[in-house]
C-alpha positions, 0 to 999 in steps of 0.5 A: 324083361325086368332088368335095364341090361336084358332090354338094352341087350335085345333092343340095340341088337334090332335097331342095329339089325334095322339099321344095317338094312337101310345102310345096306338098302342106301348104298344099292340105291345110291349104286342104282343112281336112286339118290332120293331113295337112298337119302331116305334110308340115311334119314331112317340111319339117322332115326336109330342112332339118335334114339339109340343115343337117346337109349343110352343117356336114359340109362345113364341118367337112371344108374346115377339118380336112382338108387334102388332095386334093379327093377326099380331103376329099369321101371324109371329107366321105361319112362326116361327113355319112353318121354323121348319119343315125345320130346324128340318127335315134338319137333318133327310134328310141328315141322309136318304141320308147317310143311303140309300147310306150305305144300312142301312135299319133299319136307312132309315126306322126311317129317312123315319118314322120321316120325313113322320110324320112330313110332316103330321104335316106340312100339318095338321097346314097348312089345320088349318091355311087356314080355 
């Protein structure tokens, strides 16, 4: 993909797909009286709409700021939106570090949750744009 709108349209299509399945996952778990489970999947919710927000702003930033061709721009666009799975994260990982030096579990397990979903993301928006 070569242009900001093919990945915007192929890439929002699956985390919204993804994050349908947990909405979904959530409510059946909630109905099964497993809160828990259904806490992690509205953690998961969470994830896709911040990076789906996160997305979005990129973009924005990108068609007011550069002023080129549309690969130009989509290969800005690539490093705007792939720097916020480190800034965002960032924050995840020190909380994960605090968390397993303190034997907090039920912290760790949410830290670890978020970060893997984002790595998912990560390496979904990676696969899209070398196709």
């Amino acid at each position: 993909m070569k242009t900001i709108g093919e990945i915007k349209q192929v890439y929002l299509d699956e985390l919204e797909l993804r994050k349908s399945v947990c909405v979904t996952k959530a409510t059946s778990l909630q109905a099964d009286n497993k809160l828990d489970e259904a806490n992690f999947e509205k953690i998961k919710v969470n994830v896709f709409d911040i990076f789906t927000t996160l997305f979005n702003a990129s973009e924005k930033k990108v068609n007011a700021s550069v002023k080129g061709t549309d690969l130009e721009k989509y290969n800005q666009f690539c490093i705007e939106y792939l720097e916020t799975f480190n800034k965002i994260p960032s924050s995840w990982r020190i909380k994960l570090e605090y968390s397993i030096k303190n034997n907090l579990i039920a912290d760790k397990v949410i830290e670890e949750l978020k970060l893997d979903v984002a790595d998912s993301l990560k390496n979904l928006f990676n696969e899209m744009r070398e196709s």
